[in-house]
DRENDO-1510 file (C-alpha; in Angstrom, 1 decimal, always signed):
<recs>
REC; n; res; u; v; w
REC; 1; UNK; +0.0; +0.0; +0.0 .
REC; 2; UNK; +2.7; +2.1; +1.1 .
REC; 3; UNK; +4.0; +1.9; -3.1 .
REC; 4; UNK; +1.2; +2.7; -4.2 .
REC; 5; UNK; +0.7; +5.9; -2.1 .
REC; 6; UNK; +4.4; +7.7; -2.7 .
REC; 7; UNK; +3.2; +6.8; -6.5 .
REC; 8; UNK; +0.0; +9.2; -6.1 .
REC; 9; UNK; +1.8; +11.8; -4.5 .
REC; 10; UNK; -0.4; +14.8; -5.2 .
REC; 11; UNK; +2.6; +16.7; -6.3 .
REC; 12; UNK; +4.8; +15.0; -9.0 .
REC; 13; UNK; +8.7; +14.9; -7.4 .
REC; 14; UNK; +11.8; +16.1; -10.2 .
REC; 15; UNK; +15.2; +16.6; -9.9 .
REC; 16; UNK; +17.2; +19.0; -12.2 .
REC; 17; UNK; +21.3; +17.9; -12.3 .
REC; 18; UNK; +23.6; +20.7; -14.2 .
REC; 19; UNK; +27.2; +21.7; -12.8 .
REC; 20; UNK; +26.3; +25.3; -13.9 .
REC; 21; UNK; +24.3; +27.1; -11.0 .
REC; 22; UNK; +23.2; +29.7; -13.6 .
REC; 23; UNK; +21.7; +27.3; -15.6 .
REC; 24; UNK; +20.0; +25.7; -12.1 .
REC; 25; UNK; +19.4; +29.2; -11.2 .
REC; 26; UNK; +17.2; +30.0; -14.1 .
REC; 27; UNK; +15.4; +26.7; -13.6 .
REC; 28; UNK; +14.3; +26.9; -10.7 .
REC; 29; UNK; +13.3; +30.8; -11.4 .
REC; 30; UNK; +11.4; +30.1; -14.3 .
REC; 31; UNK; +9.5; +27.3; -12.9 .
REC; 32; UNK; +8.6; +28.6; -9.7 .
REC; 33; UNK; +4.9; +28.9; -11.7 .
REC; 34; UNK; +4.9; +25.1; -11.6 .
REC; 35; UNK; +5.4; +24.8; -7.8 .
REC; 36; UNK; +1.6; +24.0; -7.1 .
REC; 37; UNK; +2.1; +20.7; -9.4 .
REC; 38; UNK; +5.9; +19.9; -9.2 .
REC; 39; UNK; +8.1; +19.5; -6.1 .
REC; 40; UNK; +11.3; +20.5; -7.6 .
REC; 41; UNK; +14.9; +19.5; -6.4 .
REC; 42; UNK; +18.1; +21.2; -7.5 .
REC; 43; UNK; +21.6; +18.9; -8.1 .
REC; 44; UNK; +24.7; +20.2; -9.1 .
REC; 45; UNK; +26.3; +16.8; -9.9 .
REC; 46; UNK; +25.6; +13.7; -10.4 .
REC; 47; UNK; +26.9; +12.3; -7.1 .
REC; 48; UNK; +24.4; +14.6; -5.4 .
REC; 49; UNK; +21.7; +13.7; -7.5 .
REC; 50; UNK; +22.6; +10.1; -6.9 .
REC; 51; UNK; +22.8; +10.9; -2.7 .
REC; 52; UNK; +19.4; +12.8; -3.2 .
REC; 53; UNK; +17.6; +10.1; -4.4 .
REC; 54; UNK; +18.8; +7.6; -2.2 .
REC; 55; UNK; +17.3; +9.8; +0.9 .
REC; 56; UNK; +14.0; +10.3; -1.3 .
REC; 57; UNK; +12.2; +9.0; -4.6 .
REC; 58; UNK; +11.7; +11.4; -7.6 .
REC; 59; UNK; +9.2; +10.6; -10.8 .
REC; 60; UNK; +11.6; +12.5; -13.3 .
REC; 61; UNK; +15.0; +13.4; -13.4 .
REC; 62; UNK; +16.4; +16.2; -15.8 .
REC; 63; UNK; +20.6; +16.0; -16.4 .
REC; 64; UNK; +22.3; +17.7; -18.4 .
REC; 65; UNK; +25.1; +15.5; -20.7 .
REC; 66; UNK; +28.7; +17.6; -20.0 .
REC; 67; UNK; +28.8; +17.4; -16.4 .
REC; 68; UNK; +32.5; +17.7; -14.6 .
REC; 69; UNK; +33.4; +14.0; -12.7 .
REC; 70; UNK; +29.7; +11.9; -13.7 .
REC; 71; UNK; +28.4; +13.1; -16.9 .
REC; 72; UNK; +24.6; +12.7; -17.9 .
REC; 73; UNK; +24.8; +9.0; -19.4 .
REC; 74; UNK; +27.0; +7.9; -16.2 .
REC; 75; UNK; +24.6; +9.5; -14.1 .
REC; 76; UNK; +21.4; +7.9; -16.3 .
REC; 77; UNK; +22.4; +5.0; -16.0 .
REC; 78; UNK; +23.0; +4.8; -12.8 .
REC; 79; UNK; +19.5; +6.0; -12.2 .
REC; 80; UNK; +18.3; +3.3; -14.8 .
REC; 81; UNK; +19.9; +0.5; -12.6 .
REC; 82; UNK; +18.9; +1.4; -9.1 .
REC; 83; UNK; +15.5; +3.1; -9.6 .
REC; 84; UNK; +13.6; +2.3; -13.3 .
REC; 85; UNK; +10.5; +3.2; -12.6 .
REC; 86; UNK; +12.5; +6.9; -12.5 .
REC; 87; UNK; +11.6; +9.0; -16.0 .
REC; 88; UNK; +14.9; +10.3; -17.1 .
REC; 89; UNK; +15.6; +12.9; -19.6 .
REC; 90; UNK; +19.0; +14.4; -20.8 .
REC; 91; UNK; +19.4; +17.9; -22.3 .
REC; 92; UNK; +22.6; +17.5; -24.8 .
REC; 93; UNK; +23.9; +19.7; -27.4 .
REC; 94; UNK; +24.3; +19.3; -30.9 .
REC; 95; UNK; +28.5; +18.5; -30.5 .
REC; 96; UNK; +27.0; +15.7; -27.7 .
REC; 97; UNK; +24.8; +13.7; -30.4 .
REC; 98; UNK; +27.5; +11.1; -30.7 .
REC; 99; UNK; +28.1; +11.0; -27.1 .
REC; 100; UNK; +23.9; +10.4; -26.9 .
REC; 101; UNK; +24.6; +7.0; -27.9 .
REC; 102; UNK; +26.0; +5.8; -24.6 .
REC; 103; UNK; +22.2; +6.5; -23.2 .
REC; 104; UNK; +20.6; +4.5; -25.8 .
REC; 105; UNK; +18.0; +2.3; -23.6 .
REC; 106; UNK; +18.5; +4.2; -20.6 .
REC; 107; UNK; +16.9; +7.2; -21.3 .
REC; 108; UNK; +13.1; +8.1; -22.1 .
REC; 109; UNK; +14.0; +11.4; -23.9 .
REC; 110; UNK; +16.8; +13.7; -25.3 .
REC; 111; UNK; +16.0; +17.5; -25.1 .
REC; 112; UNK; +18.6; +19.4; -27.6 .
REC; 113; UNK; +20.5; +22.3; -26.4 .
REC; 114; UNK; +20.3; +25.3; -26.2 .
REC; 115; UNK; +16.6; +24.8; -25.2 .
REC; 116; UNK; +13.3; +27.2; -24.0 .
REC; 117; UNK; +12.6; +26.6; -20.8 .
REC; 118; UNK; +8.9; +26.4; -22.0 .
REC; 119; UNK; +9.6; +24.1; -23.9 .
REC; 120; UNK; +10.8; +21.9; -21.2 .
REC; 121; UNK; +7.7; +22.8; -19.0 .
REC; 122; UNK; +5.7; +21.5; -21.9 .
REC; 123; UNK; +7.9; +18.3; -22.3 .
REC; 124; UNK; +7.2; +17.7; -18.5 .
REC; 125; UNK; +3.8; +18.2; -18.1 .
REC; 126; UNK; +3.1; +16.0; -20.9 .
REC; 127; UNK; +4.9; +13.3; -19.0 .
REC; 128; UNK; +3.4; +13.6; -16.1 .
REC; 129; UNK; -0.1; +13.9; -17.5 .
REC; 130; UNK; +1.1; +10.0; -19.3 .
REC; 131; UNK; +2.2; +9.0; -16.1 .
REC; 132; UNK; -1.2; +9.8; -13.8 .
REC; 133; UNK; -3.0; +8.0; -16.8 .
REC; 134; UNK; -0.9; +4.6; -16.8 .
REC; 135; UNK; -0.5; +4.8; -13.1 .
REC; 136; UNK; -3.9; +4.8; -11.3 .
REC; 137; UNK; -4.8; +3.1; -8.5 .
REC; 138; UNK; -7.1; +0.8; -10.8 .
REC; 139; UNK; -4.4; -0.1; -13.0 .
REC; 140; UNK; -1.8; -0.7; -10.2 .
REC; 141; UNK; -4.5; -3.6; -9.1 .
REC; 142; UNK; -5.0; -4.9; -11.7 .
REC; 143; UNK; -1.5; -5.9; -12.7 .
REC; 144; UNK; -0.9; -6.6; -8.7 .
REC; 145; UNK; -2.6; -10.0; -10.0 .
REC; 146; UNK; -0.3; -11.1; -11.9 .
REC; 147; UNK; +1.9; -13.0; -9.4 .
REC; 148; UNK; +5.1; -11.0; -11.5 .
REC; 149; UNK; +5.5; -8.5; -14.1 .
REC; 150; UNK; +7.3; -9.5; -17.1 .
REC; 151; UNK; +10.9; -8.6; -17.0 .
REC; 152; UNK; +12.4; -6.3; -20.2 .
REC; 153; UNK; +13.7; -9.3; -22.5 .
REC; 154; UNK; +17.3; -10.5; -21.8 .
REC; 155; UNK; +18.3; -10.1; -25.5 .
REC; 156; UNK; +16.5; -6.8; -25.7 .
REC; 157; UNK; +18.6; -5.3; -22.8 .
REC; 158; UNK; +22.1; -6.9; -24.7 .
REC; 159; UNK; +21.2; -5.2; -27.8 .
REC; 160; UNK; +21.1; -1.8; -26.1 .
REC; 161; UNK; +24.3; -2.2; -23.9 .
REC; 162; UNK; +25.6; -2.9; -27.5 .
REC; 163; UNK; +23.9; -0.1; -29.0 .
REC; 164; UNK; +26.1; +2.2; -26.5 .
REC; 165; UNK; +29.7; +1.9; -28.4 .
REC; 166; UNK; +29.6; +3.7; -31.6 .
REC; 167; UNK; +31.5; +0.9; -32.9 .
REC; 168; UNK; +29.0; -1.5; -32.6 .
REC; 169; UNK; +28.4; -3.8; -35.7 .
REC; 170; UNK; +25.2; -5.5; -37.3 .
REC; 171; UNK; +27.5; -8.2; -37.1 .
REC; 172; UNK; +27.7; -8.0; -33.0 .
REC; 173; UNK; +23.9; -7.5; -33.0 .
REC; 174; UNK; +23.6; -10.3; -35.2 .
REC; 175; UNK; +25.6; -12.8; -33.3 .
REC; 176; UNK; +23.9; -11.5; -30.1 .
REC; 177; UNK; +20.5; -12.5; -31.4 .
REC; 178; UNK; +21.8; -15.8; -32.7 .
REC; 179; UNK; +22.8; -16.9; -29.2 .
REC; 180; UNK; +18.8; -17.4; -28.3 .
REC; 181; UNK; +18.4; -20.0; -31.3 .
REC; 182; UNK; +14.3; -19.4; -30.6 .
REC; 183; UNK; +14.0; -15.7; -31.2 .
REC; 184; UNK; +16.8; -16.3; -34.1 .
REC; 185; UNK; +14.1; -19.0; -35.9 .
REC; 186; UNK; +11.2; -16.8; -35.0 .
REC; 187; UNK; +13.5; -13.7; -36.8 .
REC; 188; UNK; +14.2; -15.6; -39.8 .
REC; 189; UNK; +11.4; -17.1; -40.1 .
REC; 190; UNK; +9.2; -13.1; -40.5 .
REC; 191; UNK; +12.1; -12.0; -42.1 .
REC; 192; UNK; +12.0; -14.3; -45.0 .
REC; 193; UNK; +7.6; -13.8; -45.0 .
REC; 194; UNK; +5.5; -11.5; -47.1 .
REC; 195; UNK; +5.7; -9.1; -44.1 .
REC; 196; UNK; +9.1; -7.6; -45.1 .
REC; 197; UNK; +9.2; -8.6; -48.8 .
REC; 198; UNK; +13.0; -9.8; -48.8 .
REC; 199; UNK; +14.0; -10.7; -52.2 .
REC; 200; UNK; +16.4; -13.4; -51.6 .
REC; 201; UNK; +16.4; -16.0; -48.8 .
REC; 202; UNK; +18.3; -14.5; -45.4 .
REC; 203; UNK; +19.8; -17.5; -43.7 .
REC; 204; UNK; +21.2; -15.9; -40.1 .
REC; 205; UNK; +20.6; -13.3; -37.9 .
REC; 206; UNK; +23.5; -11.3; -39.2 .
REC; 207; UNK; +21.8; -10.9; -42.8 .
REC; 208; UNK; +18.5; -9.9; -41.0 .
REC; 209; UNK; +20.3; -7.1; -39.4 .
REC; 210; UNK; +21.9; -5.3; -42.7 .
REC; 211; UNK; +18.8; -6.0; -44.5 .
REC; 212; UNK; +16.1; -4.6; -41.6 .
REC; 213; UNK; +18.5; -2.4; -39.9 .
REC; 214; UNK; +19.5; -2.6; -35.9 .
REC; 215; UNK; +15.9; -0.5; -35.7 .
REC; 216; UNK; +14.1; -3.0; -36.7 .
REC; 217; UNK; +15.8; -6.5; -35.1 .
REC; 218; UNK; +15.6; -4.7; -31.9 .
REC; 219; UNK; +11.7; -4.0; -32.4 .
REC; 220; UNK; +11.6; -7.6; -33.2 .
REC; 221; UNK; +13.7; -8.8; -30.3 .
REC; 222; UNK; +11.1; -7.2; -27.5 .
REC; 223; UNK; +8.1; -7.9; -29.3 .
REC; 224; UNK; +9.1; -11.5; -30.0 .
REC; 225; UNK; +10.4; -12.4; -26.2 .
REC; 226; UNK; +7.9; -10.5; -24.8 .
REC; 227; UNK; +4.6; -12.5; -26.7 .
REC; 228; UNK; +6.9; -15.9; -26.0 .
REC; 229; UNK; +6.2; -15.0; -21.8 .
REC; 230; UNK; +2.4; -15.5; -22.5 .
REC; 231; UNK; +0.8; -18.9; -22.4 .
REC; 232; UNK; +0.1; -19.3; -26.1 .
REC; 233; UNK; -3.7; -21.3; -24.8 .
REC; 234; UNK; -4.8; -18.6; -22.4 .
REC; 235; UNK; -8.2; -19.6; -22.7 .
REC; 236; UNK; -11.1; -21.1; -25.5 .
REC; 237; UNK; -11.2; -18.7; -27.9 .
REC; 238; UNK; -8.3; -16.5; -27.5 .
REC; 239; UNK; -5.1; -16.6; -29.4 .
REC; 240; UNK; -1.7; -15.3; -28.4 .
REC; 241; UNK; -0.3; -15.9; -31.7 .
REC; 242; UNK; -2.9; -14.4; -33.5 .
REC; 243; UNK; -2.7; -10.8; -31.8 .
REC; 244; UNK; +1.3; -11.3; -32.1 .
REC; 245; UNK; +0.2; -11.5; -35.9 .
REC; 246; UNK; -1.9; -8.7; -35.9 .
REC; 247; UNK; +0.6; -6.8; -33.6 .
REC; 248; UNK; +2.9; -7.2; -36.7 .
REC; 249; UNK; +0.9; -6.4; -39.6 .
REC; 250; UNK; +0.1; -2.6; -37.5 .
REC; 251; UNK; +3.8; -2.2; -36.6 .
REC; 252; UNK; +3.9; -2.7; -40.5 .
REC; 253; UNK; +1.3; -0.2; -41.4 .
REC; 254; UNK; +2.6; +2.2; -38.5 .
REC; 255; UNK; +5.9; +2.3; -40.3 .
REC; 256; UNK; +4.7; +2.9; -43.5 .
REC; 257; UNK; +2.6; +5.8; -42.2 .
REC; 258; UNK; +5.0; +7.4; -40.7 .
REC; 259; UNK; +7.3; +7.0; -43.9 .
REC; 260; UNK; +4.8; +8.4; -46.1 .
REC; 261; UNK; +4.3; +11.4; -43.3 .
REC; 262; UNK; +7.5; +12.1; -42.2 .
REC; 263; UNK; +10.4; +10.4; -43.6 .
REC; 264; UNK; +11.9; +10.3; -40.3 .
REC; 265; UNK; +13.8; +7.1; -39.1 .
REC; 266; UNK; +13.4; +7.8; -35.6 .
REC; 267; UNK; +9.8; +8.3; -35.8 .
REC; 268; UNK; +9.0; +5.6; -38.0 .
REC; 269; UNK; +10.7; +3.0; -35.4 .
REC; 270; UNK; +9.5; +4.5; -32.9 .
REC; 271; UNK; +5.8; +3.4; -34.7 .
REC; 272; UNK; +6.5; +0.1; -35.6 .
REC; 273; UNK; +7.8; -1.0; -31.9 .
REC; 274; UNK; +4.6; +0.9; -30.8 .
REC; 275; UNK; +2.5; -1.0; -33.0 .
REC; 276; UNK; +4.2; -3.8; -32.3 .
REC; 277; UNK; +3.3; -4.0; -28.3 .
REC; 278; UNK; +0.0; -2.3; -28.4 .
REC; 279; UNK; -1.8; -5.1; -27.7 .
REC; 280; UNK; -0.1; -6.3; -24.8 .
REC; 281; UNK; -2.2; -5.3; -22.3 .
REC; 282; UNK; -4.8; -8.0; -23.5 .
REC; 283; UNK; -1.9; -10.5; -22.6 .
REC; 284; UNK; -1.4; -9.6; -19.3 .
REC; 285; UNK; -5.7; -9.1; -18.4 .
REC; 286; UNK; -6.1; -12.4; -19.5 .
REC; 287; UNK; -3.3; -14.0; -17.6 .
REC; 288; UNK; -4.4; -11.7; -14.7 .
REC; 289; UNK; -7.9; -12.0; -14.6 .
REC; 290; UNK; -8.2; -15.2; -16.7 .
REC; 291; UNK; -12.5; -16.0; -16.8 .
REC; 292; UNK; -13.4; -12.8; -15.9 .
REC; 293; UNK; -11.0; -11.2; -18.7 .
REC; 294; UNK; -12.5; -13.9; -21.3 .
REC; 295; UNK; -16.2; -13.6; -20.2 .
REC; 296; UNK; -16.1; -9.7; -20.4 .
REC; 297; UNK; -14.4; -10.3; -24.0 .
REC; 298; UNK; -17.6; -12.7; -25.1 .
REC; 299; UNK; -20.2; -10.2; -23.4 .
REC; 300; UNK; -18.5; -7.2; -25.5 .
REC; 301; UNK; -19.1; -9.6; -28.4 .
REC; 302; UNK; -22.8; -10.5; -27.7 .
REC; 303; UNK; -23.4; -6.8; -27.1 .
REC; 304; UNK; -21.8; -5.6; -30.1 .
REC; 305; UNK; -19.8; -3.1; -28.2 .
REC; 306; UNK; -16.1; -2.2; -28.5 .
REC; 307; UNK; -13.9; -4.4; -25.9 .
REC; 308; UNK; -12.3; -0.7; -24.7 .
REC; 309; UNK; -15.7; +0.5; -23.8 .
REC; 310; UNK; -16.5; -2.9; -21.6 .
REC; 311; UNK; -13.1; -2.6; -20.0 .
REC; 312; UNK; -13.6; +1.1; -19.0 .
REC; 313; UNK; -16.9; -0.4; -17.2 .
REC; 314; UNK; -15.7; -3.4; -15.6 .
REC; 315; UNK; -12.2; -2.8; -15.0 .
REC; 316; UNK; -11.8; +0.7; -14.7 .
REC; 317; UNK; -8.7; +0.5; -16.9 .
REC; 318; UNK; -8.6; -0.9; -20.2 .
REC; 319; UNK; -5.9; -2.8; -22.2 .
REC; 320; UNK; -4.1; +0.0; -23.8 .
REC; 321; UNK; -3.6; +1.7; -20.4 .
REC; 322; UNK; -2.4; -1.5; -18.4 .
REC; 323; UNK; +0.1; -2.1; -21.3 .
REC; 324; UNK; +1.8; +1.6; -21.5 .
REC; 325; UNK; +2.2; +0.7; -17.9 .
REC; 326; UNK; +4.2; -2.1; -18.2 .
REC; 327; UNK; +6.3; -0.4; -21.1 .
REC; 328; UNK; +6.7; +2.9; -19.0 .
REC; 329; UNK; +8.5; +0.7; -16.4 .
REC; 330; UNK; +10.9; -0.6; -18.6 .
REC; 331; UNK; +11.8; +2.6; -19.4 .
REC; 332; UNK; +10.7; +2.9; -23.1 .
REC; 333; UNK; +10.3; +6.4; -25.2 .
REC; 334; UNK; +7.8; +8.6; -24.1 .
REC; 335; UNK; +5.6; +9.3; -27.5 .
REC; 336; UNK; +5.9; +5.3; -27.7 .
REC; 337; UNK; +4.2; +4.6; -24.2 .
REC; 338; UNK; +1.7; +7.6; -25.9 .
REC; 339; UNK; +0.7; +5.3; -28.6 .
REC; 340; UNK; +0.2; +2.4; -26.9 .
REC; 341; UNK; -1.3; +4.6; -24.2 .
REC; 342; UNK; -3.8; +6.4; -26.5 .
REC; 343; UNK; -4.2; +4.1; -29.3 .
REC; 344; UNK; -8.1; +3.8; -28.9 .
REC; 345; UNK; -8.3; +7.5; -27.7 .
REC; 346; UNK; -6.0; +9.8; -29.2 .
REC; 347; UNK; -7.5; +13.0; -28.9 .
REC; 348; UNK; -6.4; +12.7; -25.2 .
REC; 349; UNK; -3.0; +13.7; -26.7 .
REC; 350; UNK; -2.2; +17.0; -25.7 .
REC; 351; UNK; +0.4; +17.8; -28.0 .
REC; 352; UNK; -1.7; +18.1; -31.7 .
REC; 353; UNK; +0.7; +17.0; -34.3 .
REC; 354; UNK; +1.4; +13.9; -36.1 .
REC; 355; UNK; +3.3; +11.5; -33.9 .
REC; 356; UNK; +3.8; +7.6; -33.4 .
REC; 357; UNK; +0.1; +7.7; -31.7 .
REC; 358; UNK; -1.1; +9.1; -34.9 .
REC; 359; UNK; +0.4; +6.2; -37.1 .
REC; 360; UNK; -0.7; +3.6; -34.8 .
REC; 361; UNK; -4.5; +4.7; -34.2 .
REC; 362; UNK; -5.2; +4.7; -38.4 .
REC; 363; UNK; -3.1; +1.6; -38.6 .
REC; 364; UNK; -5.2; -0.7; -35.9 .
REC; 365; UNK; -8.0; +1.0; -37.3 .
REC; 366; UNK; -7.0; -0.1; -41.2 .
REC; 367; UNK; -5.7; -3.5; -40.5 .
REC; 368; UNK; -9.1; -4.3; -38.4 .
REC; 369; UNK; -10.9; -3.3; -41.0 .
REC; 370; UNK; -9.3; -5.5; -43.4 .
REC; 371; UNK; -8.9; -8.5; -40.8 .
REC; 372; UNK; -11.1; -11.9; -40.4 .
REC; 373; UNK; -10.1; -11.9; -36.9 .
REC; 374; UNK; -12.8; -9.8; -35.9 .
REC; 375; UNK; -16.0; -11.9; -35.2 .
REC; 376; UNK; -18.4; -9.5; -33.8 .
REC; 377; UNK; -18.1; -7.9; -37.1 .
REC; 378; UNK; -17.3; -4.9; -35.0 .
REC; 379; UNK; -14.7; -2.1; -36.5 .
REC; 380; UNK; -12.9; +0.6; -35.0 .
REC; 381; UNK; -13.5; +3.8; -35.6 .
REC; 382; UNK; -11.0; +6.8; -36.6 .
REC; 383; UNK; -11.2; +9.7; -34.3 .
REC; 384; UNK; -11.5; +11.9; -37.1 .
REC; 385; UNK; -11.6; +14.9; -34.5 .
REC; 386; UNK; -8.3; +14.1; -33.4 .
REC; 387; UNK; -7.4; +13.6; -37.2 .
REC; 388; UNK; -8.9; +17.3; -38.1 .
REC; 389; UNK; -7.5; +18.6; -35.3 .
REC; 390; UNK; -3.5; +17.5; -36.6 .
REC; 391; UNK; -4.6; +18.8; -39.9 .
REC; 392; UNK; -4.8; +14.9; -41.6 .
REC; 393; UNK; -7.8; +13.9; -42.0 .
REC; 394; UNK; -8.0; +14.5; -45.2 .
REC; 395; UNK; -5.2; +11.9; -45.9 .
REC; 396; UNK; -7.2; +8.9; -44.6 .
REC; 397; UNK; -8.3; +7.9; -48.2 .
REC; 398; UNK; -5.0; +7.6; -49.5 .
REC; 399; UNK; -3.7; +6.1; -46.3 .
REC; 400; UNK; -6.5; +3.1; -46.6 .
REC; 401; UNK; -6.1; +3.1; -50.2 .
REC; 402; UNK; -2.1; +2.7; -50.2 .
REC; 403; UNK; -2.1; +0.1; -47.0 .
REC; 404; UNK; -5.3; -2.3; -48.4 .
REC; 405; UNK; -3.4; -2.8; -51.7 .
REC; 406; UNK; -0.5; -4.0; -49.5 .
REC; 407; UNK; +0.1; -7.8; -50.1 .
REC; 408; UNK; +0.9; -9.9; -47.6 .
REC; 409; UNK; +1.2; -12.8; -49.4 .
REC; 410; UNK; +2.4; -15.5; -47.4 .
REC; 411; UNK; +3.4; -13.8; -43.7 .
REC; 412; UNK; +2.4; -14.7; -40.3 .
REC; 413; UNK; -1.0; -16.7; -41.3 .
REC; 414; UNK; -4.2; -14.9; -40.1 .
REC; 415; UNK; -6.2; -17.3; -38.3 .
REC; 416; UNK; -9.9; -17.2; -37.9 .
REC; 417; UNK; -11.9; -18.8; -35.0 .
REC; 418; UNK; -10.4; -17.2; -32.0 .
REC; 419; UNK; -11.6; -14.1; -30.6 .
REC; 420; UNK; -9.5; -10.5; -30.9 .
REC; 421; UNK; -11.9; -7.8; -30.2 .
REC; 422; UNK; -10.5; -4.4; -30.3 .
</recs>
């Protein structure tokens, strides 16, 4: 109980670490406005942040990256390692980009320098905002019934401590992957499908790397070990397998949105690992709550009603919110917990511009529409106010037209007879 009070603390705990007192200074100045909301704590290295938060918890942390003694990516991952469930955020400047890749993994989000200091204010209240959603009280329970959470994959968290040297090879990745001979069959086996559209056979992991990029294989790698935790026979009727398919095929789409949108690698991953684990939160309700997950599914299907809808009633939480949870304590990118967060309710989204959430609302929207999976003959719906309000609503027909020509020829079979509602 104790847990679950200092986590809905009515005032949200952060911890700004700089060596420069003007730059603390300023901070602490400029956000005095925020003191109603935030309890704010000033560091002026990382040793003192460190010695800080072992006297007291804090929800964020906000380092800068050229510190004297521990930089920001020492002092992140330190934090990463003792407290997780910490968000951490790293303000770097433009000469520190390369440096930025020693905090791959342990850091939810880079800030460039210089910076406004509104800008941060907005960064922060949007991550608190997330984090009272996927952090309730009913949600908390919920997953308390589970008798653990899963852990963040073993091969998952090798891939980014590789990611870290510069130097790192798709070889290294490759031969990293290969040493879990499942996830490497599971890899080549999607890799060589319709999903990707490979032109020549790939034979080992290494291939599957230069072809997909690190991006990708690493999307895979958590996606892949993560559905592999879940009994694949939860109960009658429901299929792990079959969301893991349907988890692909919008990871897919998500990318290709985003591609068509933005052209912008970051972003693009960033929507096919969301797309990827949206769904994840109906793995852990069923494992959780078991018959009473599985009845409320068949009574949403008898009623004709969206699954989010019944959840909202019944559960207080629904599937998207109890899976952003789990992904915002392993420490994954904010606008990624946002999608998986907000995928059945984007216009929650405070910030109104296309995004990962964006790519991976049309795209569970699109692929239900074109699925068999759906037996309720239920659909989602677009939130076309959402989509008028980001200025892209307008680009729904050539979005369904460009992603229902897709063929998918002969990828992860769809299977009918177990039930997926949305």
């Amino acid at each position: 109980m104790s847990a679950m009070k200092t986590r809905n603390r009515s005032k949200t705990r952060i911890l700004f670490v700089d060596d420069d007192p003007a730059i603390l200074e300023v901070l602490e100045l400029t956000l005095d406005s925020m003191s109603e909301e935030w309890k704010m704590a000033f560091a002026s290295s990382g040793e003192e942040a460190l010695s800080r938060m072992a006297r007291q918890p804090f929800d964020v942390i906000v380092s800068d990256m050229r510190m004297s003694g521990m930089d920001g990516a020492q002092l992140l991952d330190e934090v990463w390692q003792r407290y997780p469930s910490t968000v951490r955020l790293i303000l770097s400047g433009y000469s520190d980009v390369q440096s930025g890749m020693r905090c791959v993994g342990t850091t939810h989000q880079f800030l460039l320098k210089p910076f406004s200091v509104a800008e941060l204010k907005t960064t922060l209240q949007r991550i608190c905002k997330l984090r009272n959603r996927v952090r309730n009280d009913k949600i908390l329970a919920l997953v308390a019934r589970r008798r653990a959470l899963p852990t963040v994959p073993a091969v998952y968290i090798r891939i980014l401590k590789a990611l870290q040297n510069p130097n790192c090879s798709a070889e290294l990745i490759g031969e990293i992957i290969e040493q879990d001979p499942g996830l490497t069959g599971k890899i080549l086996q999607l890799v060589n499908s319709a999903f990707f559209g490979v032109a020549n056979e790939v034979s080992n992991a290494c291939e599957a790397v230069l072809l997909l990029g690190v991006g990708t294989i690493r999307s895979l790698a958590l996606s892949l070990q993560l559905f592999s935790i879940f009994n694949p026979k939860a109960g009658e009727g429901f299929s792990v397998e079959q969301i893991l398919d349907h988890s692909l095929r919008v990871g897919l789409l998500a990318r290709r949105i985003a591609k068509f949108e933005e052209g912008d690698e970051k972003l693009m991953e960033q929507a096919f690992t969301a797309g990827l684990m949206h769904d994840v939160g109906k793995l852990m309700l069923t494992e959780s709550l078991s018959e009473t997950y599985l009845k409320l599914i068949w009574k949403a299907q008898q009623q004709r009603r969206p699954l989010v809808e019944m959840e909202k009633e019944a559960l207080h939480a629904t599937h998207a919110e109890v899976g952003a949870y789990l992904l915002d304590l392993w420490g994954l990118p904010i606008p990624l917990v946002e999608a998986v967060a907000l995928h059945h309710e984007p216009r929650d989204l405070s910030e109104m511009v296309f995004s990962p959430l964006t790519a991976v609302h049309v795209s569970n929207v699109i692929e239900h529409e074109t699925g068999v999976e759906d037996q309720a003959g239920l659909k989602n719906q677009l939130d076309l106010t959402y989509l008028n309000n980001i200025g892209l609503a307008d680009r729904v027909k050539h979005w369904r037209a460009e992603l229902c020509a897709l063929d998918w020829g002969a990828g992860v079979p769809r299977k009918s007879g177990a039930l997926v509602l949305h």
